[in-house]
C-alpha positions in Angstrom: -36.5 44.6 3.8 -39.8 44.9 5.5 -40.6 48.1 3.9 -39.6 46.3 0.9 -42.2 43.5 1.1 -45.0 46.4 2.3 -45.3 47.3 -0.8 -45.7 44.0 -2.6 -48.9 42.4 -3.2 -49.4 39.0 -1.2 -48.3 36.9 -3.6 -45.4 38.4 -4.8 -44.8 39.1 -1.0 -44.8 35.2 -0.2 -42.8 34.2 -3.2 -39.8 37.4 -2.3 -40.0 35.5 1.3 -39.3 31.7 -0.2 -36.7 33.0 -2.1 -35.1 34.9 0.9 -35.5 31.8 2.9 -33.7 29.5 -0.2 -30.8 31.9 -1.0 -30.0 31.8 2.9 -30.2 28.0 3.1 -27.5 27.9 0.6 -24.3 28.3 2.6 -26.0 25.7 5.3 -26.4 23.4 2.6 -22.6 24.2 1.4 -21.2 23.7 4.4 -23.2 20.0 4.8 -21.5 19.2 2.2 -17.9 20.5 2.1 -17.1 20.7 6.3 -17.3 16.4 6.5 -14.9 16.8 3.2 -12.4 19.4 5.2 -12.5 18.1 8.7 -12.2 14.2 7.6 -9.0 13.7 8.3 -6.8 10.4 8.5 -8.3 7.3 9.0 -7.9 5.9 12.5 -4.7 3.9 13.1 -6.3 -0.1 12.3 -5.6 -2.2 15.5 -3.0 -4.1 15.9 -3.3 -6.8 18.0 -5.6 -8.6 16.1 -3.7 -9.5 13.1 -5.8 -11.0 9.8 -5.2 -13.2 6.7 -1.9 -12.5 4.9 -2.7 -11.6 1.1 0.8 -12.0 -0.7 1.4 -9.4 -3.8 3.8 -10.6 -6.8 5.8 -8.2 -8.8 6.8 -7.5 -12.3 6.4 -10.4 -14.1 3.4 -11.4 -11.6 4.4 -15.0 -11.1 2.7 -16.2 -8.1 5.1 -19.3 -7.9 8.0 -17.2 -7.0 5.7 -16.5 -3.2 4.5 -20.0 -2.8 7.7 -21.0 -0.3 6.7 -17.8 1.8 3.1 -18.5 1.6 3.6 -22.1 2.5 5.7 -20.5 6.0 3.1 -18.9 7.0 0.8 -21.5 6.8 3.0 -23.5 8.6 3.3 -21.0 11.3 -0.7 -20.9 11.4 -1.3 -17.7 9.1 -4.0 -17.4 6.7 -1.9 -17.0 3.6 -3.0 -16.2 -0.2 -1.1 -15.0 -3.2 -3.0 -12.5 -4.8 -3.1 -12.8 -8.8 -2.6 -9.6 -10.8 -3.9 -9.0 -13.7 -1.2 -9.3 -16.9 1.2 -11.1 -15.5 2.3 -8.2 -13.6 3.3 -6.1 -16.7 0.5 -3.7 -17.2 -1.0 -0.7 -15.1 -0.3 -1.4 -11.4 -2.9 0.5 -10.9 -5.2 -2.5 -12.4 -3.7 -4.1 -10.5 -4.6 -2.3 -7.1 -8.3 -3.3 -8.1 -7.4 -6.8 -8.1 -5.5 -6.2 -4.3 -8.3 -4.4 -3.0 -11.0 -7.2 -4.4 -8.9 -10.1 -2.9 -9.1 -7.8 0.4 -13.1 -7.8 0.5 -13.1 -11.5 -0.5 -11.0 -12.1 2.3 -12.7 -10.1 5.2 -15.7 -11.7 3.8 -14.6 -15.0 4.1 -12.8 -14.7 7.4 -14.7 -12.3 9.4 -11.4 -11.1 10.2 -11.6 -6.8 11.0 -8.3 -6.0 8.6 -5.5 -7.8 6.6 -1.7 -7.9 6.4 -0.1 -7.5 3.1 3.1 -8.6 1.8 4.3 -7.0 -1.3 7.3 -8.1 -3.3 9.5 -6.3 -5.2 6.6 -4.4 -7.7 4.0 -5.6 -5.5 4.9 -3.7 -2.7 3.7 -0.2 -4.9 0.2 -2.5 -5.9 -0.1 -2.4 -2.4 0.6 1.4 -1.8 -1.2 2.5 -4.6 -4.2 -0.2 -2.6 -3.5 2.0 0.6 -4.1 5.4 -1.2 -6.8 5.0 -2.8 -9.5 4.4 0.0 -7.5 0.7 1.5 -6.1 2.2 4.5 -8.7 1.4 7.1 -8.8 -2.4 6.2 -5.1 -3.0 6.1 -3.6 -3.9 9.6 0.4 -3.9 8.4 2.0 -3.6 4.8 5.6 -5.4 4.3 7.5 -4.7 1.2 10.3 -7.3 -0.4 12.8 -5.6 -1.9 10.4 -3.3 -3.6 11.3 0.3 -5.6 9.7 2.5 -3.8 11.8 5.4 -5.7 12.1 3.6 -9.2 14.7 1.3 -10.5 17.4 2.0 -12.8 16.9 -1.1 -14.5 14.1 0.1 -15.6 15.6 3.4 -16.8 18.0 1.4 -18.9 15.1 -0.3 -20.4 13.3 2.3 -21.6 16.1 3.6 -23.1 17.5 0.3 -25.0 14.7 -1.8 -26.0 11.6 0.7 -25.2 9.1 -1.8 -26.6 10.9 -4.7 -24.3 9.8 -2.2 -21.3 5.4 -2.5 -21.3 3.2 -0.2 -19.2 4.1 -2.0 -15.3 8.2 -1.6 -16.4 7.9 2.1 -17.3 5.7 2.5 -14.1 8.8 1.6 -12.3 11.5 3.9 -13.5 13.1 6.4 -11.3 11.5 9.4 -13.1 7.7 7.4 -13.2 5.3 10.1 -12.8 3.2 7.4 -10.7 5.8 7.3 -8.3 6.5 10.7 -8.2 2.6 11.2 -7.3 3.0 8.4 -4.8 6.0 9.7 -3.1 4.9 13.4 -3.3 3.0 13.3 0.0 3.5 11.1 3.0 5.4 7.8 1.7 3.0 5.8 4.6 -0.3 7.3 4.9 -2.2 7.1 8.1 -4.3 3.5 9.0 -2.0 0.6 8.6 1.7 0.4 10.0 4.7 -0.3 7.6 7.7 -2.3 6.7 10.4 -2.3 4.5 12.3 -5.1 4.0 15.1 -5.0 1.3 18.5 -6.6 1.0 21.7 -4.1 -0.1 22.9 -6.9 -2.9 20.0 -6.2 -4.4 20.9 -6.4 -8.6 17.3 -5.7 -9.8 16.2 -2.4 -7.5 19.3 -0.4 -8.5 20.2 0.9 -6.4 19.2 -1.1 -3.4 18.3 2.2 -1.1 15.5 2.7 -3.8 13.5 0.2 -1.3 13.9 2.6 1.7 10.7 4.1 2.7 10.1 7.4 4.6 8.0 6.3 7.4 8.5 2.5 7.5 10.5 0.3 9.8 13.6 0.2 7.4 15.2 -3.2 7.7 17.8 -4.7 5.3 18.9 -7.6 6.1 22.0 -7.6 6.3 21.4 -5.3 9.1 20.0 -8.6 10.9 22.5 -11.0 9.1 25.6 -8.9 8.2 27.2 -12.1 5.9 24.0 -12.5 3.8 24.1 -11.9 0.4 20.2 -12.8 -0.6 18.9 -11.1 -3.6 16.2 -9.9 -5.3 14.8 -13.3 -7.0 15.8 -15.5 -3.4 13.9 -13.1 -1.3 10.8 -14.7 -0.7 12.0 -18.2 -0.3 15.5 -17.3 1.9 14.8 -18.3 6.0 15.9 -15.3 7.4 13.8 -13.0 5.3 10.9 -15.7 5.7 11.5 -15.4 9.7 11.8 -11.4 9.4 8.1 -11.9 7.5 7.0 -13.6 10.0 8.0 -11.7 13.2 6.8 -8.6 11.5 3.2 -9.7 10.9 3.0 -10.8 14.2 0.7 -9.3 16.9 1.6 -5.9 18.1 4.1 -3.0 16.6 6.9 -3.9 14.1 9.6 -5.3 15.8 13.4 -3.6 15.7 15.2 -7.1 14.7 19.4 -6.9 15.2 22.3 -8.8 14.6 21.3 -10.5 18.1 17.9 -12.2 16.3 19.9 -13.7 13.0 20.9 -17.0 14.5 17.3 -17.5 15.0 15.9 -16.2 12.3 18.4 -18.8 10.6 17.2 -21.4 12.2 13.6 -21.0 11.8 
């Protein structure tokens, strides 16, 4: 190289030197750029001890009525509790949506001060809040509980499509058991990294067929008839039955998820 630039007159030799000096900044540059990208990671795990307001998800059909007896619990018990409106009643892209869940998040933190918040999604609202949690909402969600929601599609929603396709909108087809959004959403880890989970889901279930659809790899799986053997709550009584209002609220309090049995349904019952 140096006998190279010997025989170059001093300007060319000072112009062959800058662009030496360029062409080896290049990978330094590259790697700036991509190593942050590769060495990431997940998000730290949010703390738990310091649990936040409650945002309350509604499903398909978005009817924010249906949570107002849960919402009203946890007011009672002392929670910060907000049903979170979604845009078309529910029935379009859930991954609309997700905006709204992650604006009512930042309106909330902002509000409260608070470092993260606990979700409750039911029934399609649980995947508005997955769908939240994948796309850049994992660090400022502390826990995520799902009512009775289809994780892996419902064949309700199959029939649908297949009967009256017209009768079955954007949000409905999103939900069937071959939905290529879920099949994205499941294709990885079913709880990413950040916030912890729950699943809770009730094996009468008519409207998530079948009922198992609601199990989610990586959650605390909890029916409840695995804390209250006799119950027979489903899907539409979820939110507003005690025991499921008393599972809601032990598992958004401070700490892990708690492992509820047989031994906690008399005072789940009894509030």
């Amino acid at each position: 190289m140096e006998r190279v630039l010997a025989g170059l007159s001093p300007a060319r030799r000072r112009l062959a030197v800058a662009v030496a000096v360029a062409v080896a900044a290049v990978p330094a540059v590259l790697a700036a750029l991509l190593v942050p990208r590769l060495t990431a990671g997940e998000p730290p795990p949010v703390a738990q001890e310091l649990p936040g307001p409650v945002l309350l998800v509604p499903g398909y059909g978005g009817s924010a009525r249906s949570l107002e007896p849960l919402a009203a619990r946890l007011t009672s018990a002392g929670r910060d509790a907000t049903v979170v409106p979604v845009p078309g009643n529910g029935t379009g892209d859930l991954t609309a949506a997700a905006d709204s869940l992650a604006a009512a998040a930042a309106d909330a933190l902002a509000r409260t001060g608070a470092g993260s918040v606990d979700v409750v999604g039911y029934s399609a609202g649980g995947i508005i809040a997955r769908l939240w949690v994948a796309d850049g909402g994992a660090s400022s969600v502390r826990r995520v509980v799902t009512l009775g929601t289809p994780h892996h599609g419902t064949t309700l929603a199959d029939l649908a499509t297949g009967i009256a396709p017209d009768q079955c909108p954007v949000g409905c087809q999103q939900l069937t058991t071959d939905s290529p959004l879920l099949d994205r959403l499941n294709a990885g880890d079913e709880t990413p990294a950040g916030p912890t989970w729950v699943s809770v889901w009730t094996t009468v279930d008519g409207t998530v067929t079948p009922p198992e659809s609601a199990r989610l790899d990586g959650a605390l799986d909890l029916p409840v008839q695995s804390v209250c053997a006799d119950s027979r709550v489903g899907h539409g009584q979820l939110p507003a039955d005690p025991v499921v209002q008393g599972i809601v609220l032990a598992e958004l309090a401070a700490g892990p998820p708690v492992e509820l049995t047989a031994a906690d349904c008399t005072r789940l019952r009894q509030g």
